[in-house]
C-alpha positions in Angstrom: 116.3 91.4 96.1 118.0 92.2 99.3 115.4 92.3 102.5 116.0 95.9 103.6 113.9 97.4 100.5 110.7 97.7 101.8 108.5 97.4 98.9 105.5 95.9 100.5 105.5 96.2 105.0 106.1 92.7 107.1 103.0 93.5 109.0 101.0 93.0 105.7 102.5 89.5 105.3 101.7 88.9 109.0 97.8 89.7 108.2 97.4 88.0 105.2 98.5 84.6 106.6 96.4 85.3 109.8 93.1 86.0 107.6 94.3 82.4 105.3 93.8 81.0 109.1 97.5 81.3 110.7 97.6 82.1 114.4 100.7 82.6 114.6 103.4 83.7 112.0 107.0 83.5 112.6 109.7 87.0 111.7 111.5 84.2 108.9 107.7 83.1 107.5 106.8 86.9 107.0 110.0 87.2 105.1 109.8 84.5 103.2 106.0 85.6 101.5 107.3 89.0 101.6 110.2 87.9 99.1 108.0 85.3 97.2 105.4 87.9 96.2 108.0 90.9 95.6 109.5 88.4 93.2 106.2 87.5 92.0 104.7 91.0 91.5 108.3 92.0 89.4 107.2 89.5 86.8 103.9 90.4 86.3 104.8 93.8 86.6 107.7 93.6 83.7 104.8 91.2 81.4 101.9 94.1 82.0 104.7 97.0 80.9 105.9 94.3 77.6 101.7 93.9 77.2 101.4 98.0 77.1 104.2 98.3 74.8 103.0 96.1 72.4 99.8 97.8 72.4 101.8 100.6 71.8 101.1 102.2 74.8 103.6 103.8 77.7 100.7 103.5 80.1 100.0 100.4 82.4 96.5 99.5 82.9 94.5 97.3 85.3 93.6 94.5 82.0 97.6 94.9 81.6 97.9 93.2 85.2 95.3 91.2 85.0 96.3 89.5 81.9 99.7 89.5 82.6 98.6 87.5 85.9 96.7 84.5 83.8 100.1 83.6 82.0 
């Protein structure tokens, strides 16, 4: 996934490693979670839509997520 979509802000990487204890966080270390949990989120995103489909459903619920998370 090139860097210059902006699916989820920099700044939000930045906080998140702060509140896990961080005090400071490098540009290339935001980047790096930033692309780790895009990628991440993509696959539990295209397991929750295969889960609603087979429940023969075009909606995506929160159990969707959740479960497609535990796998």
């Amino acid at each position: 996934m090139p860097s210059s979509k902006r699916l989820i802000p920099l700044a939000a990487m930045e906080q998140l490693m702060k509140q896990a204890g961080a005090e400071r966080v490098s540009d290339d270390a935001k980047a790096a979670l930033k692309e780790v949990l895009e990628e991440y989120g993509k696959r539990i995103a295209m397991d929750a839509v295969q889960l609603a489909s087979h429940a023969g459903r075009k909606t995506i619920k929160a159990g969707d997520i959740k479960l497609a998370a535990k796998k």
